[in-house]
N, C-alpha and C positions, 0 to 999 in steps of 0.2 A: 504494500500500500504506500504509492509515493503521491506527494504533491506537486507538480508542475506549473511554475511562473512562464507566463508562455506570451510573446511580445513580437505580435506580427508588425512585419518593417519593411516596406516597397519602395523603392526611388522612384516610380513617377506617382506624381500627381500633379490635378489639372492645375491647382490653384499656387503649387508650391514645390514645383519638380526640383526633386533631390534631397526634401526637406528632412530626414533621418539623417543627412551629414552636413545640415547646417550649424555653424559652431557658434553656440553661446553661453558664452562665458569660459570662453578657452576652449570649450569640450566640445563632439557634436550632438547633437539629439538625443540622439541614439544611446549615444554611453551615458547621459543623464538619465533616459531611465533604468537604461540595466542598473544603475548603480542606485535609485529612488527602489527599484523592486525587489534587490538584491539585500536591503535592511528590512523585510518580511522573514518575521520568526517561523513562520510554517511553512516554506519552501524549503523544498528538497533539490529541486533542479531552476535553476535560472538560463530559460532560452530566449535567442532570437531568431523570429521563422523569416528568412529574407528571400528574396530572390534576385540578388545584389551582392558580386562577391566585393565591391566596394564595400559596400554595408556589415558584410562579414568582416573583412578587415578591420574596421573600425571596432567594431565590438568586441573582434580576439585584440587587438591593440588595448583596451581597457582591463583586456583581464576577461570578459566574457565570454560566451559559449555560442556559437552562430550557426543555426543547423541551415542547410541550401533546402528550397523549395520550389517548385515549379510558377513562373511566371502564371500559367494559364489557370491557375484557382478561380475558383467564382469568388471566395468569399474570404475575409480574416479568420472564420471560424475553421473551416475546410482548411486553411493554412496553420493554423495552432494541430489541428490533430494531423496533417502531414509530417509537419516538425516533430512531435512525441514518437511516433513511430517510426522515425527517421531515426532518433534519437537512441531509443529504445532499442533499435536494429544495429546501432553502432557500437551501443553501450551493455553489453550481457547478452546479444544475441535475440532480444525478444520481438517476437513478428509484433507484436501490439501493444500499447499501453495498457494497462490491467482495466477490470471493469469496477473496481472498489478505489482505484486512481483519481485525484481532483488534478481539474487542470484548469487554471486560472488563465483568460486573456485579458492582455492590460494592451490597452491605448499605448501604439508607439511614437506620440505624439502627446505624453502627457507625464514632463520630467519633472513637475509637483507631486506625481500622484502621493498618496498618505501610505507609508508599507503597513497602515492601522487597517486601511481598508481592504486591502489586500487579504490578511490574514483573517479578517471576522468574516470574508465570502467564505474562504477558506473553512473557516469553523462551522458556519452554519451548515457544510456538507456533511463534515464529519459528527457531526451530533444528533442531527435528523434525518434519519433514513428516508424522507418521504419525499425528499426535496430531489432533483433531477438536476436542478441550476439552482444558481444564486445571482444578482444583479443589485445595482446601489440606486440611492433615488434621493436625491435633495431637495429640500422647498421650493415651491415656483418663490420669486420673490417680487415679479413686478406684473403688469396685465400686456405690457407686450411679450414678455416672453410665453405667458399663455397662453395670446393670440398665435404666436410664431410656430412655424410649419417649421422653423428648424428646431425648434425645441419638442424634445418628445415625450409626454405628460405619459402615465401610469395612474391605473384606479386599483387601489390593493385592496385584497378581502382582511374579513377579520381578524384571521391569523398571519399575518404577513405574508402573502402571497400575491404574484400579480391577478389580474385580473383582465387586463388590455391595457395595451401599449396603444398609443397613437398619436401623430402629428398633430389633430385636433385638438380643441379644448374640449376635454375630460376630466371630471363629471362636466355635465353641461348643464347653468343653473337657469332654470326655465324658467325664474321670476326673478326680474331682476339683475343686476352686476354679484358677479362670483366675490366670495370672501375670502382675495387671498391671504389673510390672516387666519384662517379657521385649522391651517396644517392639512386639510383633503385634500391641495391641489400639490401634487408631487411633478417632478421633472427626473427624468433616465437619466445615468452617467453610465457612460457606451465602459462598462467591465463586467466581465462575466466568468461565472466561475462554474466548471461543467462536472459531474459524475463521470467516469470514463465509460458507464453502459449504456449510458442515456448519448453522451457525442458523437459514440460507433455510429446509432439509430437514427440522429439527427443529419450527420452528413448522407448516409441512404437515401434521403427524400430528397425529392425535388421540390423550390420555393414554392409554395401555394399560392393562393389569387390572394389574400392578404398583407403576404409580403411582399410580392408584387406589386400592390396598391400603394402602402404606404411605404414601402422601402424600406423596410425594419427585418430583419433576420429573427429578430425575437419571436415573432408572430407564429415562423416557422413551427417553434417549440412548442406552442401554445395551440397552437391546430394541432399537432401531434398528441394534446393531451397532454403535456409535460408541469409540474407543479415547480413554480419557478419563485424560489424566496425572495423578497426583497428584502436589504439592509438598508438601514435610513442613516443619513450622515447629514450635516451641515457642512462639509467638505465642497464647494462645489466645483474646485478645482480649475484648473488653465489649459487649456491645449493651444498648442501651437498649430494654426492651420493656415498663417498667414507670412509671409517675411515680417510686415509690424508686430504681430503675434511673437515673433522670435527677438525681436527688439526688447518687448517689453518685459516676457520671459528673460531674457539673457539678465535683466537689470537686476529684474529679484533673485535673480542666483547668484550675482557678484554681489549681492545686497548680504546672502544669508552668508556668503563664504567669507564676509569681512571681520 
C-alpha cells in the first residue's frame, strides 16, 4: 500500500507555452512544486508525468523523479496513472499500481500548493473505505466568481461528498440574490486524490455527455457512480496560468525565501 504524489507537466500551452520551465525566483515551475509536494508527510513517491524531456531534466536537476509519458493522452488524469505504472514497471517490476494504492494529482502549475492539503486528500482515503476520490473546495468569496464559467462551484451532501460539479451557479437561489456569506456556495481546486481501483475503472471509460458539456473530468466519476469526498480549506491558493501570473508568483516566493 503506497501513496503516490503525482504532478502532470506539459510544455505546451495555449496561453503560456513552456510554462513548467519558467523561472521564478531563480527556480523553474516545475521544481517549485516538486519541492511544495515533496514537504507532504504521507507520500511515498514524488512524480512528474511529463512528456518533455526538457521538463524531465529540470526536475532530475532539483533532485526529482520524472517518469516520460506519451504526448497523445486525453487527459492529466490518464497521465498521472500512465506515470504510476511506468513507475511501478521500472521500480520492482510491477505491471500496475496496487488497487489499495492513493495516488494524489497536484496542479503542475501551483508552486503555493499547502503539503496540508495534500496529505488530509490523502487521509481521507485511507480512513474511509467508501470514498473512491477525494477533491478540495474553498469558499466562493465574491458574486462574480459565482457568476464565472471559469470558476467551478460544487453542491456537497450531508456527509461530505460531492454532489455536482458545475460551471454554473450552484445551488441556484430562486428568490432573490444568493448569500454568499451563508458557506453553501463552494468553488473546486482542480486536486484530486484517487483509490488505485476506482482510477484503473475510470481511465476505461470514455468522457460522457457531461463532461463533455461542461468540461470537467470530474463528472466522468460521478456518472460512473463514484462517491467523491470533499475536503474544505480556506487555502484558495495561486496558479500560475499566465506570464503576469509568474511575475507575481515569483514575488511571493523571493518574499517567503527572505
Amino acid at each position: 500500500m503506497k501513496t503516490y504524489g503525482i504532478i502532470p507537466s506539459r510544455f505546451g500551452s495555449s496561453r503560456f507555452p513552456g510554462k513548467p520551465l519558467a523561472i521564478l525566483a531563480g527556480k523553474p515551475l516545475v521544481a517549485w512544486v516538486v519541492e511544495a509536494v515533496g514537504k507532504a508527510k504521507s507520500l511515498d513517491e514524488v512524480l512528474v508525468a511529463t512528456d518533455d524531456e526538457r521538463i524531465a531534466e529540470a526536475v532530475r536537476a532539483c533532485g526529482g523523479k520524472a517518469v516520460m509519458t506519451p504526448s497523445s493522452l486525453p487527459s492529466g488524469t490518464d497521465r498521472i496513472a500512465c506515470a504510476a505504472r511506468e513507475f511501478c514497471a521500472a521500480n520492482g517490476g510491477a505491471a500496475d499500481f496496487g488497487d489499495d494504492d492513493i495516488l494524489v494529482n497536484i496542479q503542475g502549475d501551483e508552486p503555493l500548493i499547502d503539503p496540508a492539503l495534500v496529505d488530509g486528500l490523502a487521509l481521507k482515503l485511507r480512513t474511509c473505505a467508501k470514498w473512491d476520490m477525494a477533491t478540495a473546495v474553498t469558499p466562493v468569496k465574491s458574486a462574480a466568481d459565482l457568476a464565472a464559467k471559469s470558476v467551478v462551484k460544487v453542491v456537497v451532501d450531508r456527509d461530505g461528498g460531492a454532489l455536482y460539479f458545475s460551471r454554473a451557479q450552484i445551488p441556484c437561489c430562486r428568490d432573490g440574490e444568493p448569500d454568499i456569506a451563508s458557506g453553501l456556495y463552494v468553488r473546486h481546486l482542480g486536486i484530486y486524490a484517487y483509490r488505485g481501483a476506482f482510477l484503473k475503472r475510470y481511465i476505461e471509460e470514455s468522457p460522457c455527455d457531461l463532461e463533455k458539456t461542461e468540461k470537467l473530468e470530474q463528472l466522468r466519476a460521478l456518472w460512473m457512480g463514484a462517491k467523491i469526498a470533499v475536503v474544505r480549506t480556506d487555502d484558495e491558493g495561486i496558479g500560475v496560468d499566465t506570464p503576469e501570473d509568474a511575475e507575481r508568483v515569483s514575488r511571493i516566493l523571493e518574499h517567503r525565501s527572505v
